[in-house]
N, C-alpha and C positions, 0 to 999 in steps of 0.2 A: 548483501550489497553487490555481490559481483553479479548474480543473476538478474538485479533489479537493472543493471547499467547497459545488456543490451539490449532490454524491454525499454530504455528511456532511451536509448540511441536509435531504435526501433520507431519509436510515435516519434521523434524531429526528423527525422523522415521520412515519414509517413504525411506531416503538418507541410514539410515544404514542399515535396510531391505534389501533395494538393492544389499548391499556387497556379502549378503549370498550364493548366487550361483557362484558367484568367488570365494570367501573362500574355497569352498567347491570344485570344479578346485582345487584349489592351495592344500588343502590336499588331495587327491586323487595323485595328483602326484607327493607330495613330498611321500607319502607310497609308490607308483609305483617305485620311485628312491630307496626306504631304498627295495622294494623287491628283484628289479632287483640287484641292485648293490651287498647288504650285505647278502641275502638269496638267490640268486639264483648264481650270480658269484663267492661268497670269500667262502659259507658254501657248494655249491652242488655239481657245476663243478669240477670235476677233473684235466682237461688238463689246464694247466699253459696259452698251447698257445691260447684254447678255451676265456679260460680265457679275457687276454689283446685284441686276436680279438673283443671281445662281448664288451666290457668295451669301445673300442673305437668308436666304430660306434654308444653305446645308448648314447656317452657322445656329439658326435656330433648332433645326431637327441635331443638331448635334449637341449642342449644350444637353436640350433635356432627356436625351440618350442615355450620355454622361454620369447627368446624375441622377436618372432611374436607376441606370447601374450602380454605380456609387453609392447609393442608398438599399439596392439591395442586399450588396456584397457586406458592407460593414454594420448594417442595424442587425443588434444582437438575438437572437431570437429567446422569443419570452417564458420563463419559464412558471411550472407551479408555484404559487403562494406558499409560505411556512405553515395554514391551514392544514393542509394536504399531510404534511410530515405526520407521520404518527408520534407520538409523547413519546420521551425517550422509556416512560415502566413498560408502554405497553407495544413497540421498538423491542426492546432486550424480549420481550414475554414472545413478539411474533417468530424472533433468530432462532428461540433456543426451542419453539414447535418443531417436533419431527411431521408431525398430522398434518396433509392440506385442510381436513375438516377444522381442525384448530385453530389454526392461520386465519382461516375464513368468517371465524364468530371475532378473531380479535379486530379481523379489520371492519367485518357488519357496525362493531360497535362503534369503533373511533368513526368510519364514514356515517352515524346516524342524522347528524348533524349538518352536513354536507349537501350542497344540490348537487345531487350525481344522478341524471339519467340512464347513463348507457353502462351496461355490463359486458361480461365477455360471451364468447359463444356457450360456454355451461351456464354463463346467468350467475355469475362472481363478483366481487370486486375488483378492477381494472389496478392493480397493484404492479410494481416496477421495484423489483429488487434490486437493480442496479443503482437507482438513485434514491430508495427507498420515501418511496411517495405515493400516496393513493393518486389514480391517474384522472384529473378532470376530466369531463365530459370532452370528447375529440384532439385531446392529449395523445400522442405517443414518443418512446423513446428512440432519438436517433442512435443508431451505432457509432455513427461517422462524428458525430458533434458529442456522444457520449453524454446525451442530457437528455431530458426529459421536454419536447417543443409542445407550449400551446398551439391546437389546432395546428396542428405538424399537417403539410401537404406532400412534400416529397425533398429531398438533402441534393440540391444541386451542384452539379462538378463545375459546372460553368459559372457561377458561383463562386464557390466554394462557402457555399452556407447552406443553413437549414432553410429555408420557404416554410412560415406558417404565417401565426398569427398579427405577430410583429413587423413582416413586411410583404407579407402576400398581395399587399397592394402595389407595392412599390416591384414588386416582379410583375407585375400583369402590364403596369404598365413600360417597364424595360422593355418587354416583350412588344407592346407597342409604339414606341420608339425606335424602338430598333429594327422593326418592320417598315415606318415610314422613311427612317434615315436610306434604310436597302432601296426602297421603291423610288425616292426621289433621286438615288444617285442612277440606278437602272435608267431609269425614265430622260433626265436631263445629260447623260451619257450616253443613249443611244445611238444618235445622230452621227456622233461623231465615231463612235466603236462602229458605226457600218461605211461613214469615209474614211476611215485606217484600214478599214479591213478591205475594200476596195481598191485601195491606190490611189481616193480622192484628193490625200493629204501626202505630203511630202515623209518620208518614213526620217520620224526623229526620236530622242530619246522617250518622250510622252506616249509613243504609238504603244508600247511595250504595258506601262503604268492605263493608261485608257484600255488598251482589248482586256488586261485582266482585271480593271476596275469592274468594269460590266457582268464579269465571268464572275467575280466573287460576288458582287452585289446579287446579282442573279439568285444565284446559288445559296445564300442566306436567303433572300426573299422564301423561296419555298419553302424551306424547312421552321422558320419562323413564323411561317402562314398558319401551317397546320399547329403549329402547338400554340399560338394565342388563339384560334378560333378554339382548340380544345379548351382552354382556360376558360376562355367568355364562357363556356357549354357550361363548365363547371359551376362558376361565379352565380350562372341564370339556374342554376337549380340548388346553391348552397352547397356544394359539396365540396369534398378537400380530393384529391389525386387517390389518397388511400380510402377516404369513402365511396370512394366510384367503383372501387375492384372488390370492395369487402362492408357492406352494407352495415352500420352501426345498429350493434343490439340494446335495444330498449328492454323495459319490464313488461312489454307488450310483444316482445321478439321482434329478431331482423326488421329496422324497415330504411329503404335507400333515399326516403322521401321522410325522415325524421326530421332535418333542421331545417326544411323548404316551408318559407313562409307566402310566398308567392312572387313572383320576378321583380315588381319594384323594389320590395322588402329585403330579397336577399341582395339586391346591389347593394345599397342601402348599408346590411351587412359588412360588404369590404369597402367601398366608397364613400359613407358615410352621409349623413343627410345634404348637406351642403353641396349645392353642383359646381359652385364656383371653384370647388378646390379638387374636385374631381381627378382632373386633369394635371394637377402638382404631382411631386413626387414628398407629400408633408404628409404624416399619419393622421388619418380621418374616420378610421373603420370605427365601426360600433361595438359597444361592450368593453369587457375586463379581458376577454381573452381566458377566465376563466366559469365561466357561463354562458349558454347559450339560449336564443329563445328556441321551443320546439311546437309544434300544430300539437304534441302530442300529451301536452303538460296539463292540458285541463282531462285526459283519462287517464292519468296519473295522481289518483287521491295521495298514494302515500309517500310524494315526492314533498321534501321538508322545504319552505322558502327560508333561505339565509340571506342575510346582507352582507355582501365584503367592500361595504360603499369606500371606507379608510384607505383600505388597500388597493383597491380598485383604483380610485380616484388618480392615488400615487404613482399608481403603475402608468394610466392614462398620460399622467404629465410628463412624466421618466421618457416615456414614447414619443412625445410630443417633442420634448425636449431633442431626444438623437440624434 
């Protein structure tokens, strides 16, 4: 107990640590809203009509900001099915192997059943002894979340969650929110960030809130650019952040273009069929999250078709639901 207590003092600080870069989001743009709204629209503008124009297009790019964020941050990321677990005889049988050869026929067996494409670089079964679970197809375990993420993409600090398969939608689109929020405050800011910066304007307390609203809208715009144009790059070839650096191994070997069904197909993928909903920040993506389609399953004779329609189903609503 005494050695377990600064291991548990240890992760609640470690958990509230974490917060800080969210936090830190969250006042940045609540100052952005007191600049734009109270120092740049009700004390600077003049024109009335300027005015409610400006007001209503930063209240809309700001709502859905918001809650792209908000939806990224707190939807839970999804984990392996009870499927996956090995039985508890053959659990105790895999603990108490010394042999990796061992290990490896108990899990062949319990995974025979399984739609499992991809194996590891030896051509194993994708096993996670920390959560003890055979690893669905584009599965991995986060350190940081200490679980097991379908279709894990990467564990963001900005965040402070895991991005996979449960909200990879709703981070693509933060990321695109939050680009348009940066570009329209840039853009309807300028004018006036270059008569402050001139002397055209009389120096008040807004001159201050206005040169550095620009400076930081600015300054997010770029960095935000490049990493949702990386994402869209991803999204149009199906890929996750970790199958872009490390190519998933099939029974056919490596290939980078295993889950690429072709560019409609794979939006399709994380946006789901429906275009109407595209553009929400409501779960629409295709599948269970615990299978995927592959180009490379019809030369895969001995890849077994299972249905986890029940559970699947359940999962889909759970998500729907959040």
């Amino acid at each position: 107990r005494v050695k377990m207590a600064p291991t548990h003092v240890l992760r609640c600080c470690q958990r509230g640590l974490a917060w800080i870069p969210v936090i830190f989001i969250a006042l940045v743009v609540c100052w952005s809203y007191y600049a734009y709204v109270v120092e740049l629209c009700i004390f600077t503008i003049p024109s009335i009509a300027e005015k409610i124009i400006y007001m209503v297009f930063f209240h809309l790019s700001f709502v859905m900001f918001v809650w792209s964020y908000w939806k990224t941050i707190f939807t839970r990321p999804a984990n392996p099915s009870k499927e996956f677990c090995l039985p508890k005889a053959e659990k105790e049988q895999y603990v108490k192997e010394e042999r990796p050869e061992s290990q490896q026929e108990i899990l062949w067996r319990a995974a025979a059943n399984l739609p499992l494409y991809t194996r590891t670089g030896a051509g194993a079964i994708r096993y996670c002894d920390r959560c003890q679970v055979i690893k669905p197809d584009r599965c991995h375990h986060c350190s940081a979340c200490d679980m097991c993420v379908l279709k894990m993409d990467h564990h963001c600090p900005w965040v402070n969650n895991c991005v996979g398969f449960s909200n990879y939608k709703f981070f693509i689109l933060f990321l695109c929110y939050s680009l348009v929020y940066c570009l329209f405050i840039a853009a309807t800011v300028l004018q006036y960030f270059i008569k402050f910066w001139t002397n055209e304007l009389p120096d008040t307390h807004a001159k201050f809130h206005v040169l550095f609203l620009f400076f930081v809208a600015a300054m997010f715009c770029i960095s935000i650019l490049s990493l949702f144009s990386y994402h869209l790059w991803l999204v149009g070839k199906n890929r996750s952040t970790i199958e872009a650096f490390r190519a998933p191994v099939f029974r056919t070997g490596s290939d980078k273009n295993g889950f690429s069904l072709g560019f409609g197909k794979n939006i399709a993928q994380v946006f789901g069929d429906k275009r109407k909903f595209w553009l929400l920040p409501i779960f629409t993506s295709q599948g269970d999250g615990l299978t995927f389609p592959s180009r490379l399953v019809n030369i895969d004779p001995e890849q077994p078709t299972v249905s986890f329609s029940i559970n699947a189903n359940k999962r889909l609503s759970d998500l729907r639901l959040s």
